[in-house]
N, C-alpha and C positions, 0 to 999 in steps of 0.2 A: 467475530467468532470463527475459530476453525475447525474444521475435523479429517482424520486421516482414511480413505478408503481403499478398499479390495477393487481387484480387475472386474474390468464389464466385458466380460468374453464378448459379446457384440460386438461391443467399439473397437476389442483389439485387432476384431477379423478383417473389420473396416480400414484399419486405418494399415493392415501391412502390404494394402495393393498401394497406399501413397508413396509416391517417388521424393528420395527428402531432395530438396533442393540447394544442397550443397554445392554442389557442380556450378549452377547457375549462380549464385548468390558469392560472389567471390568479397564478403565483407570490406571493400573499398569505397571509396566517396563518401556522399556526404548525408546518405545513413549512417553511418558509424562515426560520424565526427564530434567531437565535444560542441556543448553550448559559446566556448571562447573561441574554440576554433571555428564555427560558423559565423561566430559576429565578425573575426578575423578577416574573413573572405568578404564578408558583408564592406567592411571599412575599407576595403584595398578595393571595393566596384568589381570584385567576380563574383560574387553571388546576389543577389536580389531574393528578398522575401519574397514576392513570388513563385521564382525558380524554386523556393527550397519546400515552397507547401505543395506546388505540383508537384516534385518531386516521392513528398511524402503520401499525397493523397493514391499517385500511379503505385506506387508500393504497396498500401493498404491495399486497392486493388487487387495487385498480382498476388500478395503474400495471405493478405486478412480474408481477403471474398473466393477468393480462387486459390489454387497451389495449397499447399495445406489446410489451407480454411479455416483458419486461427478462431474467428469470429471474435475478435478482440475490443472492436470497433462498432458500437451501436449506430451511429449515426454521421455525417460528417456534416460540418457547418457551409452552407450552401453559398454562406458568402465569404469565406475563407480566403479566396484568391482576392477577392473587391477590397477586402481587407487589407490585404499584404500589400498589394498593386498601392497604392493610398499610401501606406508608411514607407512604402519605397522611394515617394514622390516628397516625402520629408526633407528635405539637402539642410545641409550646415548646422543643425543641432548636435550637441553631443550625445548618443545615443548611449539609452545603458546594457546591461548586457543580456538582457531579454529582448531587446527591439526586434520586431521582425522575424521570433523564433516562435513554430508552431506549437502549443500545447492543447496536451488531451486532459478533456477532464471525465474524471467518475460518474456514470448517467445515476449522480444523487445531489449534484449542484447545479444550482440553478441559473440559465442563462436568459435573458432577457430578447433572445435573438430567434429565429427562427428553427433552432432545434429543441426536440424534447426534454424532461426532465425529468424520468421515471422509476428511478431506482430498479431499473427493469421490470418492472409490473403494468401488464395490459391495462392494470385500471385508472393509470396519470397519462393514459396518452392521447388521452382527448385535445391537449390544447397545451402551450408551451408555456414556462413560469413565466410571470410580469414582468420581472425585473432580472438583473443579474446578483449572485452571491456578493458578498462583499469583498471575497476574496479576487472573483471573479474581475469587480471594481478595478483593484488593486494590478492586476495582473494586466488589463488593459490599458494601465495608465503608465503601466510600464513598457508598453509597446509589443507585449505579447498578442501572438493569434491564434486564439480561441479554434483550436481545428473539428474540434465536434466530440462526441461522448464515448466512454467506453464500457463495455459492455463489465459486469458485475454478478456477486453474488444476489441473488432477489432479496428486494431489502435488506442490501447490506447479510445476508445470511440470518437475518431475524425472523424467517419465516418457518421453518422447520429445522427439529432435530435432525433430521432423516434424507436433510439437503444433498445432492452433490454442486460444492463450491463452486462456482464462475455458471451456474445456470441460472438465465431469466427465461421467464417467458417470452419476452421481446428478442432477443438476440440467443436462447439456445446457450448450447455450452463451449465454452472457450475452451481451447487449446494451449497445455503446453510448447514453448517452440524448440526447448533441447526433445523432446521424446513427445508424440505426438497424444500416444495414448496415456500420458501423463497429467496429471489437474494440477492446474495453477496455481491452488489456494484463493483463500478468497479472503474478502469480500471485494479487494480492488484485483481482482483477477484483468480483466480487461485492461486497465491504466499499464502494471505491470510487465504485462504481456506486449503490448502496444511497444514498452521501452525496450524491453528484451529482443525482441524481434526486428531491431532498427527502424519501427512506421513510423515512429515521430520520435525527438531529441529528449523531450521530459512529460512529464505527465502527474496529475492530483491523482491523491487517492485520499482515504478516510479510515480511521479506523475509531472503532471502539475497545476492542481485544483481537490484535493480531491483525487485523485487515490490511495494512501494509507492511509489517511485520514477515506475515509468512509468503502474501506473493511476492514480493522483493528479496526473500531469500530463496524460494523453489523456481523462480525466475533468475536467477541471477544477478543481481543487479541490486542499487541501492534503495534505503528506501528510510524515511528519518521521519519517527510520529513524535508530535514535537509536545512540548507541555500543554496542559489542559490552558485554554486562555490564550497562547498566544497567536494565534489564526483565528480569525474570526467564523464561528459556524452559520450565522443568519443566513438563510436563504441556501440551506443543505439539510435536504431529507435526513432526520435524526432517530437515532435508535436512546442518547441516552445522554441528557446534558450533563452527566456525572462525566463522562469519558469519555464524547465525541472529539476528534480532533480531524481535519483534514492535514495532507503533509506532502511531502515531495517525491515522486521515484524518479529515479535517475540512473542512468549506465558504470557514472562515477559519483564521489564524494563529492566536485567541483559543483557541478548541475546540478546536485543535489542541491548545496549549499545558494546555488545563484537563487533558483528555484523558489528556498524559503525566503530570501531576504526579498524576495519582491511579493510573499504573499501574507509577512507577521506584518502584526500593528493592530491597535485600539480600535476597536468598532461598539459604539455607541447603542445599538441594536444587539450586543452580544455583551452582557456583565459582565461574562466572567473575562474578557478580554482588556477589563478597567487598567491593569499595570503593564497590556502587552508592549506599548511605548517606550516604557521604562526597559527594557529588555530586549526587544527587535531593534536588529542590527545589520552592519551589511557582514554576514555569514563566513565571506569567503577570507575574512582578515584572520580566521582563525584555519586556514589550508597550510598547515606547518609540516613539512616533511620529516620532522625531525618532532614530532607531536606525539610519540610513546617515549622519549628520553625522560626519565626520572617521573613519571606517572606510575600513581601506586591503583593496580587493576585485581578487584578481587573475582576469582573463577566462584561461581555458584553451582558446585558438581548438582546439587537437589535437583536443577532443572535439565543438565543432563545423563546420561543411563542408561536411556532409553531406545537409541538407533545408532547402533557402531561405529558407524559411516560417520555420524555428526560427530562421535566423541574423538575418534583418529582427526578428523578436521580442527575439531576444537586444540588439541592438543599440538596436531603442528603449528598452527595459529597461536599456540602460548608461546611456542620456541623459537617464532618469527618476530612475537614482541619482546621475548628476550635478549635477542642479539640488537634489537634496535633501541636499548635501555630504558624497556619498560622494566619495573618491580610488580610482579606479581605475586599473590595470594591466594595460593590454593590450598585448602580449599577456604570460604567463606561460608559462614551459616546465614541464611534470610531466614530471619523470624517469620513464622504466620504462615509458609507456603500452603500448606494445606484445609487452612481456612479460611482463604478469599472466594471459593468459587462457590458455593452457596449463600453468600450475598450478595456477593454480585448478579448472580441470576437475577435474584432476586429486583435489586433496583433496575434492571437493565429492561424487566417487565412489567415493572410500574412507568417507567421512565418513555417504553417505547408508547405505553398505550397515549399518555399527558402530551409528548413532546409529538406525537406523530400529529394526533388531533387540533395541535395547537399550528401545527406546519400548515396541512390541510386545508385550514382557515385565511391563509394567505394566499391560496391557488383559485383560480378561475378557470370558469369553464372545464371543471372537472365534473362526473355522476358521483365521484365520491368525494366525502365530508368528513366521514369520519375511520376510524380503525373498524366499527363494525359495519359500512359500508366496504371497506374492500375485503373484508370475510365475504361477504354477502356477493362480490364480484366474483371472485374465485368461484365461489360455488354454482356459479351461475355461469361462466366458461370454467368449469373443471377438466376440459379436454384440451383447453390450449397453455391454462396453469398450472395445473397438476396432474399433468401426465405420467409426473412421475415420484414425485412426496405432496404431499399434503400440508397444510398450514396451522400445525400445532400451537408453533410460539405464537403466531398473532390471535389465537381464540384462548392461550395462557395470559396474555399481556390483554386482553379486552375482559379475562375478568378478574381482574385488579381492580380497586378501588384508588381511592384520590391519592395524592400525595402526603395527605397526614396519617394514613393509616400508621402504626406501632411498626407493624411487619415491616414499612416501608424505610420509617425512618432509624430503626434500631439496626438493619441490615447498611444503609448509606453510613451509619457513625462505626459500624463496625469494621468494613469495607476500608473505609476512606483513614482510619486511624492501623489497621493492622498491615497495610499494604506502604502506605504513607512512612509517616513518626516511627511508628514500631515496627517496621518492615525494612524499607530499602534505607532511608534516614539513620536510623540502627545500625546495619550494618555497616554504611558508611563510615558513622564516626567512630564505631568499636575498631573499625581493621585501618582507619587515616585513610582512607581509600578514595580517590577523583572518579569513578565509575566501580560499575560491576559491568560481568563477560557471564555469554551460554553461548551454547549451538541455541542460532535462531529458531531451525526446525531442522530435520533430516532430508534427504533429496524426495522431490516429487514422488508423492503416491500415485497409484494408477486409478483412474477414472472409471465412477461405476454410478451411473442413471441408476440402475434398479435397487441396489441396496443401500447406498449412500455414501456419504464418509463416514470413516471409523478413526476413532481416535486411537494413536499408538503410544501409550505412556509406560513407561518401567513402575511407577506411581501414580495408579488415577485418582488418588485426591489430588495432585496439584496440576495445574492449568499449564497451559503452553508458555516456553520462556518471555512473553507478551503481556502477561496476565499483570506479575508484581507494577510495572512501570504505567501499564492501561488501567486499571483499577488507582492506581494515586494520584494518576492526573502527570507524572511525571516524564520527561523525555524518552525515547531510547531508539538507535541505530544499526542497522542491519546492514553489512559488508558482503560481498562475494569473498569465501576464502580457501574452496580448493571444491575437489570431485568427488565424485563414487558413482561410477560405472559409465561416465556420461552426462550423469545428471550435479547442477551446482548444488553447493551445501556454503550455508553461510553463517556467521556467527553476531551478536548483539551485542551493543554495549548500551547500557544505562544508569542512568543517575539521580538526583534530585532536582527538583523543579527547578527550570530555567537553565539547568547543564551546560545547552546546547552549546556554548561554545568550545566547552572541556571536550565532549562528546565526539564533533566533528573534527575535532583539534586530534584525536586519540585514533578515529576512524578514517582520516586521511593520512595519517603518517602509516597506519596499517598498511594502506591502501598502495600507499608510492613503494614498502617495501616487498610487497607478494605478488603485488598485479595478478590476482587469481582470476579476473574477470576474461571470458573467451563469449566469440559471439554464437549462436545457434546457431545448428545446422538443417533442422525442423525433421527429424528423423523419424520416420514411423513409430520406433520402439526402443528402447534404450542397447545400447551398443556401448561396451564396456571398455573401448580401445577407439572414441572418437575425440577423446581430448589429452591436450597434455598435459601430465601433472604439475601443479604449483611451483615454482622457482621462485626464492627469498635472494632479492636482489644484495652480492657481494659475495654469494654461498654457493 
């Protein structure tokens, strides 16, 4: 869940004595280098995993803890280096293209190792999860290294209306890194932010509605929440098994892509992931530069209107896929927009109360058991919880009843069928269409502790362009695709269940032709003449 907020005159007094670090940060080396090209150096014996986690840990550091003070970065895995040092020590295997590359994960997955796993809340951090997520599994077999947690919306952003985005009570609030006094979006604000700011090459995040969606667009950077099912959720603090997913953020389309193919596949402990087999693949067979030629893309104006900035983007962004032989459709109608978002509340609060309590029961050595055990914690530190919103949705979602309630299951059929079949499905086979396109969101809102986020819609019946693709359980992909003022603005493509290779196929031929992506300068405040504008490569 997202929301859009007004300035915290506070923080913006604070943060215009910060010195941006542009001068110092001359975006070279091997912060800024793709996941191919680190393994590149890896294979050729100049680089050592090792080398490349110190490298990133002394960053976090300078960048995360000090220097701006991102606070991106909850925690770092203490045996990170023992780690690497070990896979370095590997010779004559064919390595794949994860080995020996740091990843950060969401502090909402759980690792079996000696950091925590708290969705940022004081009340999980008594003692670390048992085991690791399945994904987790997956990504260590791939010779990934776990480099430690990143900071989050609190519970994923399920804990109040009245939230500002990327604050836990563990790690405080994150920092945008184009504009300082800018918020991340949430709820993987930290994962996001982590990749945007060069600390580490890729990173997980999660989403329900939006959660990597919108920090991977107000971050710059990519960010792919993949179909319901095919990542396995076990062993990841849940708001809603209607529409959990975890997913990949990444600098590029490439990482993005490496990223998933080393964390889909069938998990046993997760139902809904019975066909992900059938479907996970290795990702990057679908990197076609030439991947908008003769693809029919319908524009969804309903979901943009709203922020100028996104529609000028959006629209140079159609005349960049036109010259590279997409056929676009604008506009497109999506059935239903207006009446998905009160049912999905609706299950997302029956869902978090069932699926949280049933998490909970996996954990050890925590004081709390259940959803009205960490009301009860809060309430009991309300000076170090909520100092600054209070915890509405978790005392809406505790008094919910079971999963059979009427309320519960006629909102899920209603949900899952007008978003689904008669929503995005719909649209697609009325216009032939291989995706639909929005502006992801508009550039970063400014940061405000005391009032909250405020949503910014041209239409508040309909939900964030996140909503149609996260309520059916469907894929969708969010690009860097140009500026306004400083700040990135990005755009989405989505589809029907299992897309993902149309998707990325669509969003990397984007990608090779605008190169809109530029790295941060970590600026106090937004500065209207720090970047260059977008060039469509041939034009």
């Amino acid at each position: 869940m997202v929301r859009l907020l007004p300035l915290c005159t506070a923080l913006a007094l604070a943060l215009a004595s910060v010195t941006p670090l542009a001068a110092k940060d001359d975006h070279q080396g091997v912060a800024w280098q793709t996941v191919p090209e680190l393994r590149k150096q890896m294979d050729a014996g100049k680089l050592s995993s090792k080398t490349l986690v110190q490298d990133d840990i002394a960053r976090i550091r300078k960048i995360d803890q000090a220097g701006p003070t991102l606070r991106s970065v909850l925690e770092l895995n203490p045996d990170a280096l023992k780690i690497a040092a070990a896979l370095d020590k590997r010779h004559g295997a064919a390595h794949g293209p994860l080995y020996g590359i740091p990843v950060l994960l969401k502090d909402n997955i759980d690792t079996g190792d000696r950091t925590l796993t708290t969705a940022g809340s004081l009340a999980l951090a008594d003692a670390p999860a048992p085991k690791d997520a399945a994904l987790v599994v997956r990504l260590r077999q791939a010779g990934a290294v776990i480099l430690g947690k990143a900071n989050l919306s609190e519970w994923a952003d399920m804990r109040s209306a009245h939230a500002s985005s990327g604050w836990t009570g563990r790690g405080g609030q994150t920092r945008n890194p184009y504009a300082l006094d800018r918020n991340p979006c949430g709820s993987s604000s930290g994962s996001a932010v982590a990749v945007a700011a060069g600390l580490v090459p890729v990173a997980v995040g999660t989403e329900t509605d939006g959660s990597i969606i919108c920090p991977a667009s107000m971050n710059g950077i990519v960010g792919i929440k993949p179909t319901l099912g095919l990542v396995s959720r076990s062993g990841i603090i849940p708001i809603s098994h209607n529409q959990d997913t975890a997913g990949p953020l990444a600098r590029d389309v490439t990482d993005a892509a490496i990223l998933l193919s080393a964390m889909a596949g069938s998990d046993p402990n997760d139902p809904a992931t019975v066909d992900a087999d059938k479907h996970a693949t290795d990702y990057t067979r679908f990197l076609d530069p030439n991947g908008l030629r003769g693809k029919r893309i319908g524009v969804v104006r309903a979901l943009a209107g709203s922020e100028p900035n996104a529609d000028r983007v959006l629209d140079e962004a159609i005349a960049a896929m036109k010259a590279q032989g997409a056929i676009i459709v604008d506009p497109v109608v999506l059935p239903h927009l207006s009446e998905l978002g009160d049912p999905e509340m609706t299950v997302m609060l029956y869902d978090f109360k069932h699926d949280l309590n049933a998490y909970l029961a996996t954990r050890t050595g925590l004081q709390v058991k259940t959803l009205a055990d960490v009301i009860a914690f809060d309430q009991r530190h309300a000076q170090q919880e909520m100092p600054w919103f209070g915890q509405d949705l978790l005392e809406q979602a505790q008094a919910k009843g079971p999963l059979t309630d009427k309320a519960y299951t006629d909102a899920l059929t209603k949900a899952k069928q007008l978003s689904g079949p008669q929503g995005i499905d719909a649209a697609l086979q009325a216009n032939h269409l291989d995706a639909l396109l929005s502006p992801s969101w508009g550039p970063a809102y400014l940061t405000d502790l005391v009032l909250g986020d405020h949503i910014v819609s041209g239409n508040p019946t309909i939900g964030g362009a996140s909503q149609p693709a996260a309520v059916a359980g469907y894929p969708s992909i969010t690009v860097p695709a140009g500026w306004a003022h400083g700040l990135p603005v990005g755009i989405v493509f989505f589809g029907t269940k299992w897309s993902e290779p149309t998707l990325i196929s669509i969003a990397y031929g984007f990608e090779q032709h605008t190169h809109a992506w530029q790295a941060p300068k970590f600026l106090p405040t937004v500065d209207g003449h720090s970047y260059a504008p977008v060039t469509v490569a041939g034009h």
